[in-house]
KOLSE-542164 format. One line per field, with one value per residue (C-alpha): residue number from 1; chain; x, y, z. Coordinates in nm, 3 decimals. Layout:
BEGIN
num <- [NUM,...]
cadena <- [A,...]
px <- [X,...]
py <- [Y,...]
pz <- [Z,...]
END
This chain:
BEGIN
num <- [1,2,3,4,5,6,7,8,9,10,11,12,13,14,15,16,17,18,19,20,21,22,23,24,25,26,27,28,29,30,31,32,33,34,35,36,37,38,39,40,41,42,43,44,45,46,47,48,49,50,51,52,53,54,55,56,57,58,59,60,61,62,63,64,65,66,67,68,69,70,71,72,73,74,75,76,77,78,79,80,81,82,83,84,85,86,87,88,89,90,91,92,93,94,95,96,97,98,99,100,101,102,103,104,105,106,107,108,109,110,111,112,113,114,115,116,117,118,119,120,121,122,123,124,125,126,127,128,129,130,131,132,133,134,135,136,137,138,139,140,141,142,143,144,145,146,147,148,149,150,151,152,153,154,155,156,157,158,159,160,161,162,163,164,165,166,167,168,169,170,171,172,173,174,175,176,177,178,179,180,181,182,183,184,185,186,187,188,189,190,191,192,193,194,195,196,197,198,199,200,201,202,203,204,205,206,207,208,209,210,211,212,213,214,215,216,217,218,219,220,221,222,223,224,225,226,227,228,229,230,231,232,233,234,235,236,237,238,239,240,241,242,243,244,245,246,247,248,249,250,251,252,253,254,255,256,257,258,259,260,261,262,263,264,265,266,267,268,269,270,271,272,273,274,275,276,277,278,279,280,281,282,283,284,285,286,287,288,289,290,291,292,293,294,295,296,297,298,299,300,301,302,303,304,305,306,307,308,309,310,311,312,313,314,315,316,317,318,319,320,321,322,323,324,325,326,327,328,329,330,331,332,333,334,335,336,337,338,339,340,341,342,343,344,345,346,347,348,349,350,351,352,353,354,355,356,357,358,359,360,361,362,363,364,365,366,367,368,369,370,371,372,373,374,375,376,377,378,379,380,381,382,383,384,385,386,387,388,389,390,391,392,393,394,395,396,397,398,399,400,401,402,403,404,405,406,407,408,409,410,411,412,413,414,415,416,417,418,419,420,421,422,423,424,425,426,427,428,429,430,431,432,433,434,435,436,437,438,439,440,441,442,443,444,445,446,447,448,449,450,451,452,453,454,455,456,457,458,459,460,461,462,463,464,465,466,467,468,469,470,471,472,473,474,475,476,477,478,479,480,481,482,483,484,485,486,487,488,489,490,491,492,493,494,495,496,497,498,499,500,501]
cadena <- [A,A,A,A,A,A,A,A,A,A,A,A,A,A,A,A,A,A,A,A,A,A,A,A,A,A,A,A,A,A,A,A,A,A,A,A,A,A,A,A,A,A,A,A,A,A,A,A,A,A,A,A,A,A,A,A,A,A,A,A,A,A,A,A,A,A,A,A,A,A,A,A,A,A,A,A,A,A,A,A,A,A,A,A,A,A,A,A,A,A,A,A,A,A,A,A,A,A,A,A,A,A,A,A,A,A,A,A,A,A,A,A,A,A,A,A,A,A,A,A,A,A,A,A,A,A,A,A,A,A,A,A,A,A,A,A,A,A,A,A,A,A,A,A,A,A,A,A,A,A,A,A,A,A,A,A,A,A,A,A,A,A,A,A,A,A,A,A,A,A,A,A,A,A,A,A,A,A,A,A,A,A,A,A,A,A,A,A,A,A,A,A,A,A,A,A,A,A,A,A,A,A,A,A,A,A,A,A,A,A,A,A,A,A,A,A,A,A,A,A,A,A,A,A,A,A,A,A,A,A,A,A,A,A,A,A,A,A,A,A,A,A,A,A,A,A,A,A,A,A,A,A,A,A,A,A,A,A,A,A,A,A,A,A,A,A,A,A,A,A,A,A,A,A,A,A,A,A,A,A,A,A,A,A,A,A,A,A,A,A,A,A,A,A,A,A,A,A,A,A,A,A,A,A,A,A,A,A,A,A,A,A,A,A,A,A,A,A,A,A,A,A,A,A,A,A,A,A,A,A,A,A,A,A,A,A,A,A,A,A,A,A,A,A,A,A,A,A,A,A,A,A,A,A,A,A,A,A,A,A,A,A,A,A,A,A,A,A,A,A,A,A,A,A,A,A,A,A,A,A,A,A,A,A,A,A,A,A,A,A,A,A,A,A,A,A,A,A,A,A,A,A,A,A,A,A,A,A,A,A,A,A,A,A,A,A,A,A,A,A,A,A,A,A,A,A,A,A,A,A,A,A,A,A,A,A,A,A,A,A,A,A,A,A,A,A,A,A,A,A,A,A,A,A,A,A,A,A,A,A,A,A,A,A,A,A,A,A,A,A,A,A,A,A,A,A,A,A,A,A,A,A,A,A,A,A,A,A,A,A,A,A,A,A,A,A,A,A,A,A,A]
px <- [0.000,0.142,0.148,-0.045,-0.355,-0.360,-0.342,-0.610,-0.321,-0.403,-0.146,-0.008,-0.180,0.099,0.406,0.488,0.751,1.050,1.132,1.471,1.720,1.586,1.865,2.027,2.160,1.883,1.886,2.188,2.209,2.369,2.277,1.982,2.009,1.914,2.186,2.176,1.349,-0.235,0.009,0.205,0.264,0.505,0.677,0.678,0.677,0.477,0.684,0.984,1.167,1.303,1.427,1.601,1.984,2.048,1.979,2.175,2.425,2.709,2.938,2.669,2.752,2.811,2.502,2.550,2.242,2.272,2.127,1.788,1.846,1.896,1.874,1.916,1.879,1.970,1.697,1.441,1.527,1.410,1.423,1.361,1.362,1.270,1.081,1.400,1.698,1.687,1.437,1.420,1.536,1.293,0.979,0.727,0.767,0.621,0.796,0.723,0.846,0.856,0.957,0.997,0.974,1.149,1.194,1.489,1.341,1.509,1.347,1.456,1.218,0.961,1.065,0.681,0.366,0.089,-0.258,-0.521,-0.859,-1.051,-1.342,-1.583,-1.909,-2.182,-2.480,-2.730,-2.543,-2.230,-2.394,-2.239,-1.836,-1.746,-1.835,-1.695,-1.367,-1.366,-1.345,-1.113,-0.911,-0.878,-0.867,-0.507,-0.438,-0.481,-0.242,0.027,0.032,0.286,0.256,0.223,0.053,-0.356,-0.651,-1.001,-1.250,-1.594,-1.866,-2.110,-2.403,-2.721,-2.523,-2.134,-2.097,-1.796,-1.661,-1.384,-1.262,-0.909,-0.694,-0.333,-0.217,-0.081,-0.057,-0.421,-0.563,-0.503,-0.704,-1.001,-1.018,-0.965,-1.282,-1.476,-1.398,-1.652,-1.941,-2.183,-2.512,-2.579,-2.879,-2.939,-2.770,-2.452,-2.290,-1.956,-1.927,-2.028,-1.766,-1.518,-1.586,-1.605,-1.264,-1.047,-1.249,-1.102,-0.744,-0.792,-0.709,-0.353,-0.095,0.284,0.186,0.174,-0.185,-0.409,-0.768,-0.850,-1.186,-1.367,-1.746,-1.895,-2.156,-2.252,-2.271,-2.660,-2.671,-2.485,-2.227,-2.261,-2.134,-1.813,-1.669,-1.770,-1.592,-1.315,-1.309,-1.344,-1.051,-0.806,-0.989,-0.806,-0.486,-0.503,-0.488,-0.185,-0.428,-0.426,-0.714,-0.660,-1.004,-1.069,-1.333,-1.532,-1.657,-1.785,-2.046,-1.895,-1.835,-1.438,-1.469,-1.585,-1.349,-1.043,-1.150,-1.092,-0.775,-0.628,-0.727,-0.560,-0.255,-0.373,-0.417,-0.680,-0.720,-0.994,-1.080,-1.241,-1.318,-1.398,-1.108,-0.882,-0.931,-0.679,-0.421,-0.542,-0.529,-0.158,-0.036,-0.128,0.036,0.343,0.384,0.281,0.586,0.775,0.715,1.033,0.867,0.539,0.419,0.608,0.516,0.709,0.743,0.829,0.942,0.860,1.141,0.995,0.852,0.730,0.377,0.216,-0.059,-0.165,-0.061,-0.181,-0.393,-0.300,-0.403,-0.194,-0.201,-0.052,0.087,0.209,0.501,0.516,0.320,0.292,0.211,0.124,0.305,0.196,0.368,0.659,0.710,1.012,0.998,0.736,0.781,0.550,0.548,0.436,0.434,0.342,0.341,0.456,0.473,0.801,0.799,1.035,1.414,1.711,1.985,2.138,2.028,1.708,1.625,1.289,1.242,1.385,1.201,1.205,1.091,1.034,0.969,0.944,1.189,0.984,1.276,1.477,1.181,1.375,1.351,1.467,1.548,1.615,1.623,1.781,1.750,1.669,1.707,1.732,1.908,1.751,1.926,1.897,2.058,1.756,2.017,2.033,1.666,1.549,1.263,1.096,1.251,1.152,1.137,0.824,0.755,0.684,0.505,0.249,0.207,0.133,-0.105,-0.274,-0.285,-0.467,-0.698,-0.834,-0.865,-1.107,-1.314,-1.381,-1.481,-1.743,-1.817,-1.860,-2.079,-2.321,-2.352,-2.097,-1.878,-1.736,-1.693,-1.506,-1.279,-1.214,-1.086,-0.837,-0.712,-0.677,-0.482,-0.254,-0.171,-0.069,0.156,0.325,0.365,0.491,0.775,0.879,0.914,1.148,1.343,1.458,1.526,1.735,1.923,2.041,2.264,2.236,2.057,2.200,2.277,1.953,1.749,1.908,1.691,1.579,1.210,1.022,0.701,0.761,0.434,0.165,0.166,0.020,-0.292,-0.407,-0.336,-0.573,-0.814,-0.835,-0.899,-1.165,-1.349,-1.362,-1.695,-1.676,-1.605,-1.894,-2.081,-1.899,-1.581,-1.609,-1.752,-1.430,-1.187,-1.393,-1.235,-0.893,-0.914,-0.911,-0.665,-0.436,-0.492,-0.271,0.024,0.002,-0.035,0.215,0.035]
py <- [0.000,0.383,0.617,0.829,0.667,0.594,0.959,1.044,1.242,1.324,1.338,1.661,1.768,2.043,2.137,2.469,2.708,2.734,3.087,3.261,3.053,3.060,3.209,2.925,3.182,3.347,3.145,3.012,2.644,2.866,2.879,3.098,3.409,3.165,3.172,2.924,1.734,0.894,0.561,0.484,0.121,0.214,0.532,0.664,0.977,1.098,0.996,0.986,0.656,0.623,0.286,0.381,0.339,0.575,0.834,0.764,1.029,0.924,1.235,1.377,1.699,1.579,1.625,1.644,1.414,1.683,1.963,1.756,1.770,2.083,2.132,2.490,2.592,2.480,2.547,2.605,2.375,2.326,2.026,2.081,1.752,1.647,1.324,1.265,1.336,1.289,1.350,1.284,1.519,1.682,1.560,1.701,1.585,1.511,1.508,1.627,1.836,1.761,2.011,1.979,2.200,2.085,2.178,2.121,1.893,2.130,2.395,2.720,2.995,3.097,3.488,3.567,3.598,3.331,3.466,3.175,3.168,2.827,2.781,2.537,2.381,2.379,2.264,1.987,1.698,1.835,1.774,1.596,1.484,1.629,1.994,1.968,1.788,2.035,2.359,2.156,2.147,2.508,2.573,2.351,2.546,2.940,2.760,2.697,2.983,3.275,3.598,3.812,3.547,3.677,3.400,3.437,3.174,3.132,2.913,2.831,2.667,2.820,3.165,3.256,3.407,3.574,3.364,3.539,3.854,3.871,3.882,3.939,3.742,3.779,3.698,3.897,3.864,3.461,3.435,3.646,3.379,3.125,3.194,3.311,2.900,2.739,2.654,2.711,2.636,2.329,2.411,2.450,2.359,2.373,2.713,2.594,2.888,3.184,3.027,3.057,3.393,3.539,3.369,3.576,3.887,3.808,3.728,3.990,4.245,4.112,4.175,4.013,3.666,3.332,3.271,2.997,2.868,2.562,2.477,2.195,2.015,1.664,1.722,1.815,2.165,2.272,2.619,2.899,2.830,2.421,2.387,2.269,2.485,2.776,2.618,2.625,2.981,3.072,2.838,3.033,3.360,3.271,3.150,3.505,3.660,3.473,3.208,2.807,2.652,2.303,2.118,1.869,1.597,1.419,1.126,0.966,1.132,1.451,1.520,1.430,1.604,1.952,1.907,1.857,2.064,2.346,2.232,2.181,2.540,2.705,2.488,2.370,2.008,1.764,1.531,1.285,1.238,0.907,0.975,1.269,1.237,1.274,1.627,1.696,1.544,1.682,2.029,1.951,1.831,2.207,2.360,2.194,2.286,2.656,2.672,2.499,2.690,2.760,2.958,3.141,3.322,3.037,3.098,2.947,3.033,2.817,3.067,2.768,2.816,2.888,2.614,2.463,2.440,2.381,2.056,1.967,2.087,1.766,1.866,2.245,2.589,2.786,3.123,3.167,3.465,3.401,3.192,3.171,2.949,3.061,2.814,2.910,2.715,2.895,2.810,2.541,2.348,2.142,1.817,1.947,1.811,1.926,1.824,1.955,1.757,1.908,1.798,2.014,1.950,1.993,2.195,2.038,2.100,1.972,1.772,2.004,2.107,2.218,2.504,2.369,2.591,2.823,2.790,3.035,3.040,3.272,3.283,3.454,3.273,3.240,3.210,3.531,3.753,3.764,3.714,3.398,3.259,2.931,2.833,2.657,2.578,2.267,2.148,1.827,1.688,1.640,1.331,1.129,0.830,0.573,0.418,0.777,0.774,0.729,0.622,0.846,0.903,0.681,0.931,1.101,0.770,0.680,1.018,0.944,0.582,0.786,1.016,0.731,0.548,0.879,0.854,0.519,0.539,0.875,0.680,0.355,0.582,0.763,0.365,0.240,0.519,0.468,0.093,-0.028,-0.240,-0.491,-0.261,-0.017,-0.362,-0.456,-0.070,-0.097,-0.460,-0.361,-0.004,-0.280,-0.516,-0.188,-0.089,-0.425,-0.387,-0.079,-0.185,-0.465,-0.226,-0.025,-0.305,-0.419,-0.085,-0.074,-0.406,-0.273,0.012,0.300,0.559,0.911,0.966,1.204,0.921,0.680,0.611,0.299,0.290,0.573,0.367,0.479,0.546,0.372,0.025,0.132,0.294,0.014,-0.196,-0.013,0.066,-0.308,-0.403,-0.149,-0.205,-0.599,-0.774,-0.839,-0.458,-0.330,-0.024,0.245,0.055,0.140,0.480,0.531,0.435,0.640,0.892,0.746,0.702,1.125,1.181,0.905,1.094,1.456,1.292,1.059,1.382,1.551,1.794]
pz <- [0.000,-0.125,0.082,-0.122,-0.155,0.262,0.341,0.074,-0.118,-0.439,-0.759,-0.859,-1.139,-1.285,-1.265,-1.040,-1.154,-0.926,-1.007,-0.954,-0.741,-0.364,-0.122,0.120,0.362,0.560,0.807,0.951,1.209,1.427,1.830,1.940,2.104,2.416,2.619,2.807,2.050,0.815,0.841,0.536,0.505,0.240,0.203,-0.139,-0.307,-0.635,-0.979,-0.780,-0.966,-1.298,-1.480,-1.746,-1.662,-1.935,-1.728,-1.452,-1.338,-1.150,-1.205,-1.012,-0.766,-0.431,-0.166,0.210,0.357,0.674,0.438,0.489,0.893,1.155,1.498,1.644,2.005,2.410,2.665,2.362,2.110,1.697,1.539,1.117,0.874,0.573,0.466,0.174,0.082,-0.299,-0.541,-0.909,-1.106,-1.357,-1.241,-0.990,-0.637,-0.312,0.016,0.422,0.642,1.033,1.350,1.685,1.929,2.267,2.618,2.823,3.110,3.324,3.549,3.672,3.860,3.673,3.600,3.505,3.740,3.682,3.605,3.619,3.606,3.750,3.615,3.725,3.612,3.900,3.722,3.848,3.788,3.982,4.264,4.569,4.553,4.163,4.326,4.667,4.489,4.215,4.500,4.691,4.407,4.358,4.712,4.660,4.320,4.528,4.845,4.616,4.390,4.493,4.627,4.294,4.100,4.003,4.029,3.952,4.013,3.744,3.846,3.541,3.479,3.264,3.291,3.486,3.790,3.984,4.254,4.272,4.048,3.955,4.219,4.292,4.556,4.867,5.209,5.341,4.993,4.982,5.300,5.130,4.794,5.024,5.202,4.890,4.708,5.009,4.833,4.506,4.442,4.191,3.961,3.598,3.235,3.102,2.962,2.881,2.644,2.912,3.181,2.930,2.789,3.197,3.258,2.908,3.087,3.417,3.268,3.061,3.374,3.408,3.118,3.114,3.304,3.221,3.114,3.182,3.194,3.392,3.228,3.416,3.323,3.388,3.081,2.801,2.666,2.599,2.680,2.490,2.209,2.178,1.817,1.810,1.495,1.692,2.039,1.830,1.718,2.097,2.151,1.880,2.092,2.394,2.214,2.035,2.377,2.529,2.667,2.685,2.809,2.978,2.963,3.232,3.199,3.523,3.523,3.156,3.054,2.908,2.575,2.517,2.143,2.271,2.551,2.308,2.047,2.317,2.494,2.103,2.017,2.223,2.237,2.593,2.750,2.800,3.101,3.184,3.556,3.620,3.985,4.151,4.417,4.133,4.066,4.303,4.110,3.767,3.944,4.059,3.740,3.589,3.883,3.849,3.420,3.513,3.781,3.523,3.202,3.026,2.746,2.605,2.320,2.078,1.740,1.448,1.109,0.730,0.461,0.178,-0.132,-0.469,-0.679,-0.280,-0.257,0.116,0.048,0.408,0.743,0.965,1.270,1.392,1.339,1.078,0.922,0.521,0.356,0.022,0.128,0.487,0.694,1.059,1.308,1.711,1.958,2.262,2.619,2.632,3.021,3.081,2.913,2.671,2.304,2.001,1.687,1.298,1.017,0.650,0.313,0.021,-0.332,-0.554,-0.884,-1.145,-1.129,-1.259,-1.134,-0.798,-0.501,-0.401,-0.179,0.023,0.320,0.582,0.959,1.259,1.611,1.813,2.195,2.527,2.777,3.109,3.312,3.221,3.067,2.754,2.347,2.199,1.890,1.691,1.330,1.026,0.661,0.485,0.116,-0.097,-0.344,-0.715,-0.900,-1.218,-1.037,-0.968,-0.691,-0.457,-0.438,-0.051,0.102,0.368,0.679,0.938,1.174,1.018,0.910,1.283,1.374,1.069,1.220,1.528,1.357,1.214,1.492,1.678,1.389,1.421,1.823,1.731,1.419,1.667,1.926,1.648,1.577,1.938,2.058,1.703,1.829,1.624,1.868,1.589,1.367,1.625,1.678,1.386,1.332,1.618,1.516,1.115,1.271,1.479,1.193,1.001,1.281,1.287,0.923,0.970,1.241,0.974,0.688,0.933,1.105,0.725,0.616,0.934,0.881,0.544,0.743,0.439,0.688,0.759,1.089,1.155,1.037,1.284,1.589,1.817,1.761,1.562,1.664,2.005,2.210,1.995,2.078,2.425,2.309,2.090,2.353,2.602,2.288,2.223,2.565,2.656,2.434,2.451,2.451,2.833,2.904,3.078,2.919,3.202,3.102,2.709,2.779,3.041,2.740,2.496,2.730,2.759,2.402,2.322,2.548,2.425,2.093,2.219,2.258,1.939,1.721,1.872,2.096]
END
């Protein structure tokens, strides 16, 4: 199986122009000004391979395998490659390009204040533990926050109310929020939307902190904005404004796709909470990346070459002018790795090098309150040698497994919840077999010892067999119906990671 047909890629249907020669010296793989990381069962790429021998160039130009590869950066680090490192020449081409954005794991004091906003559902079906846990929680959140750090506190349910306005904390004012996070009334429907537009007007009153939105619901969403496209345009809102929002699920009956759909818009996180009690945790785990961010307001940038034309960016929010594709990052903690994979098309060119694109990040280091900077340069080789032709790297090789592998956990969730239970098996067993396949391909390819060194790694399948696992098993014919509702949960958040959120 191609590629090409399993990611629903379609052939290129004419040949871009590659214009005037494409400077190779805007960006440099030079340190930062820091001072101080769709499955194909076959790689291919579109009319790459010729057999004719006739055309076979061995007094070719030489071609550095490295130009395909860069890393720039220390604390904040960028991580640019490309799916090959040789094309054939004179024909159009496909290939992808994949960055990583890594942060050291790590920590030094956070330089910026915190500004948080908590805010918590209190409709009907709170009632009982999931409310007291949930105030207990940000009772724990306000105890640990510093002097100098803001909180506000949102209750929702029909409409939002004010628990507690935006306030700057210290030792008299932590006693007042303290005593204001007691108790709220449980009545009424669900306005996700309203507690999240109070909370950016609350944040909104503190500029030059680390911003974040600890969204939390047991239910569904039936008051206010409850279409998901237009969740997501409140999600990019908050992004827009410096804001993550890290959606936290109770119990199972929630709905995990609104839930996502907001965390993933504004480059936030996700967690599921099975049981009440472990709010607490859920609660702690955000404390702990807040005192550990290492950098905010992350936004990189791909200045594609002429004759490069962008086909698919998989899975995030981008912006395109002309040329350059701008993709929001938002706040990096120690330990934090994200990942962006695209796929460009190749206009024709003749034996030589091949300009594809220059990248650039840009960041706000949290522990010094200063600018940073990373990027590099990569390009390919064009060749009329059949033999120099590569197959894709198997390190973008393993993070399309991984996207693929996020895809089928979402479609047998869609299957399992429309009644479908064999059906939503046979989905994960069919996305196993493919990553078996998969780790075959790449354990030959391995054997045969022609990699570059960028392209030589222990497992790129890292990460995936886990998920299936867990899939499989939760959704076995003995699982009880809480059981495959709790790893319908599981499930989305399994899904983050494996796209490289």
């Amino acid at each position: 199986m191609k590629l090409v047909p399993l990611l629903g890629l379609c052939a290129v249907c004419m040949t871009l122009s590659s214009g005037a020669v494409w400077s190779l010296t805007a960006p440099s793989n030079a340190a930062p000004t820091d001072p101080a990381k769709p499955v194909p069962s076959e790689p291919a790429t579109v009319d790459n391979k010729t057999s004719d021998p006739a055309v076979a160039r061995p007094d070719e130009p030489a071609f550095d395998p490295a130009q395909a590869h860069f890393r720039s950066g220390a604390a904040v680090m960028l991580e640019g490659r490309l799916g090959h490192t040789h094309l054939a020449a004179d024909k159009v081409g496909e290939t992808f390009l994949q960055f990583d954005v890594t942060a050291d794991n790590t920590t030094g004091k956070v330089a910026a204040p915190l500004n948080v906003a908590i805010v918590i559902d209190h409709s009907g079906s709170m009632r009982g533990p999931r409310l007291d846990n949930a105030l207990r929680a940000a009772r724990g959140m306000v105890e640990r926050m510093r002097d100098g750090d803001t909180v506000s506190v949102i209750g929702y349910s029909q409409t939002a109310d004010i628990v507690v306005p935006a306030t700057t904390l210290s030792p008299s004012t932590r006693l007042q929020v303290m005593s204001r996070i007691q108790s709220l009334p449980t009545r009424g429907h669900t306005c996700i939307s309203c507690g999240i537009e109070t909370g950016l007007q609350m944040l909104a009153q503190r500029s030059g902190a680390i911003n974040r939105m600890l969204l939390l619901t047991d239910g569904q969403a039936n008051r206010g904005v409850t279409d998901l496209g237009r969740l997501r345009e409140l999600a990019i809102d908050a992004h827009n404004r410096g804001t993550s929002i890290s959606s936290i699920g109770v119990d199972v009956e929630y709905n995990e796709r609104l839930m996502q759909v907001l965390a993933r818009g504004s480059n936030g996180r996700h967690h599921f909470v099975e049981q009440a009690q472990d709010l607490i945790r859920a609660f702690d785990t955000e404390f702990r990346s807040l005192v550990s961010t290492i950098a905010r307001n992350t936004v990189l940038e791909i200045d594609l070459a002429p004759g490069i034309e962008l086909a698919e960016v998989f899975g995030r929010n981008f912006q395109r002018s002309g040329n350059r594709v701008t993709i929001p990052v938002g706040t990096l903690t120690a330990g934090d790795r994200k990942t962006l994979i695209m796929r460009v098309q190749t206009s024709s060119q003749k034996v030589g090098t091949q300009a594809i694109a220059n990248a650039r990040m840009t960041y706000q280091d949290a522990t010094r309150n200063t600018p940073g900077t990373c990027e590099g340069k990569l390009a390919l080789a064009r060749t009329a040698d059949p033999g120099k032709l590569d197959e894709l790297d198997p390190v973008i090789f393993g993070q399309l497994t991984r996207m693929e592998t996020s895809k089928a956990l979402q479609e047998a969730n869609e299957l399992l919840k429309a009644g479908e239970e064999e059906q939503a098996r046979t989905r994960l067993q069919a996305q196993a077999a493919a990553v078996a396949r998969n780790r075959a391909d790449w354990k030959k390819r391995k054997r045969k010892k022609t990699l570059p060194a960028h392209q030589q790694i222990d497992d790129p399948f890292t990460g995936v067999d886990t998920p299936l696992e867990s899939a499989q098993q939760g959704f076995s014919k003995q699982a009880s119906k809480r059981e495959k509702n709790a790893q319908i949960k599981r499930n989305m958040e399994f899904s983050d990671p494996l796209d490289g959120f």
